[in-house]
C-alpha positions in Angstrom: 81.3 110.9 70.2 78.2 110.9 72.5 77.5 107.2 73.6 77.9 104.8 76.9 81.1 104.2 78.3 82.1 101.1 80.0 81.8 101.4 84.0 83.6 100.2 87.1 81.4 100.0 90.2 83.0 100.4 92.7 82.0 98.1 96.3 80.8 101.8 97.7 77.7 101.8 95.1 74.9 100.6 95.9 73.4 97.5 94.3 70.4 98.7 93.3 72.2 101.5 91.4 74.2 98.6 89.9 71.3 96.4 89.1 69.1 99.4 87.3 72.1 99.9 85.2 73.1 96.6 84.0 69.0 96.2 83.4 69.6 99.6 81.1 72.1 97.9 79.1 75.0 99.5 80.5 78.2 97.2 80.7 79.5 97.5 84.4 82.2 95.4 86.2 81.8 95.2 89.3 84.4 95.8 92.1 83.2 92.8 94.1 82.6 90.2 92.1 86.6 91.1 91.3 88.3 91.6 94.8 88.0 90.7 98.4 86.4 93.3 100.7 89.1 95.7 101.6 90.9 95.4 98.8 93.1 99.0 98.6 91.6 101.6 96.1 94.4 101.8 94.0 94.4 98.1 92.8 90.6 99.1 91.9 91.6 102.0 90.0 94.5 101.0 88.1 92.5 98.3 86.8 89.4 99.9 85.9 92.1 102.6 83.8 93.8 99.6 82.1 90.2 97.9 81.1 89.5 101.4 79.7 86.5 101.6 82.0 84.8 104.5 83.8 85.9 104.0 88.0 82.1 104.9 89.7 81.4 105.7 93.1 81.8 107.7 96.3 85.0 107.0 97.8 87.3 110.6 98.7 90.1 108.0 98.4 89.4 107.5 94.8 88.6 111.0 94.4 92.1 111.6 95.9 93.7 109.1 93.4 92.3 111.0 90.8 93.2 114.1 91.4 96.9 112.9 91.5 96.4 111.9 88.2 95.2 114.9 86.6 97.9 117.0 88.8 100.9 114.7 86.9 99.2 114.7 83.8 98.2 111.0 83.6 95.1 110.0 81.5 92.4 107.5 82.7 89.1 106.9 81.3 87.2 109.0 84.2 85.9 108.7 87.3 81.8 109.3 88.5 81.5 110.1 91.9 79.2 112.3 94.3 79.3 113.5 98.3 77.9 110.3 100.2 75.4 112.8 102.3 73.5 113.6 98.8 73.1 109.8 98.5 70.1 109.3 100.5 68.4 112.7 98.5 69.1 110.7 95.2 66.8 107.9 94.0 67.8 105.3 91.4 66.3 107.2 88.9 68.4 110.3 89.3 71.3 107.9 89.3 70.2 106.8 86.2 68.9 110.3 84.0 72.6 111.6 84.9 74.3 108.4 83.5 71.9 108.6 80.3 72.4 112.4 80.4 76.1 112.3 80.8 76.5 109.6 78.0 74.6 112.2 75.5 77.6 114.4 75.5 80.3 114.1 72.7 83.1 114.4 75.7 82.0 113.7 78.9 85.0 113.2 80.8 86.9 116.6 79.0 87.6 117.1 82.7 88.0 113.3 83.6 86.1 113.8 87.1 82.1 113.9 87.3 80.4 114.8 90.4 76.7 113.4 90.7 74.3 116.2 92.7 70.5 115.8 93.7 68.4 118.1 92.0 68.2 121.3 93.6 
């Protein structure tokens, strides 16, 4: 069923990606107003799985943790992510148009990775 999902920001995305999204109604937790700084990337996926929540940002570590789920089968809500390079060649508003276009699908996480890209 096409629709937003809830999201977990991870401390890697930037705020005004954060802020243009919770202004667009989306419900996101954020990383940290939960933890200290530093605070390992497990801790912040395992509890963005067990709040049923979408883990978001650019960290290869969480990419990596991810990846060992789908490898032992393990479900989780999904993961958004893109290469920290295309960052800069992104503007909040192509953040946003792939969050609204991504939420249009009736299974967005089918594979339970999403990689953000700038627009060719």
């Amino acid at each position: 069923m096409a629709g937003r999902f809830l999201l977990y920001a991870d401390a890697d995305v930037p705020g005004q990606i954060v802020e243009a999204l919770i202004r667009r109604g989306w419900d996101v937790v954020r990383a940290v107003d939960l933890y200290p700084e530093g605070t390992d990337d497990h801790v912040h996926f395992e509890r963005a799985v067990r709040e049923g929540r979408v883990l978001v940002g650019p960290d290869e570590d969480q990419e990596l943790l991810a990846l060992r789920w789908v490898e032992k089968g393990r479900t989780f809500p999904g993961l958004i992510t893109w290469e920290r390079e295309h960052e800069h060649r992104m503007s909040v508003g192509d953040f946003l148009r792939q969050f609204e276009a991504l939420a249009e699908h009736d299974e967005p996480f089918q594979y339970p990775i999403v990689y953000f890209k700038p627009r060719a």
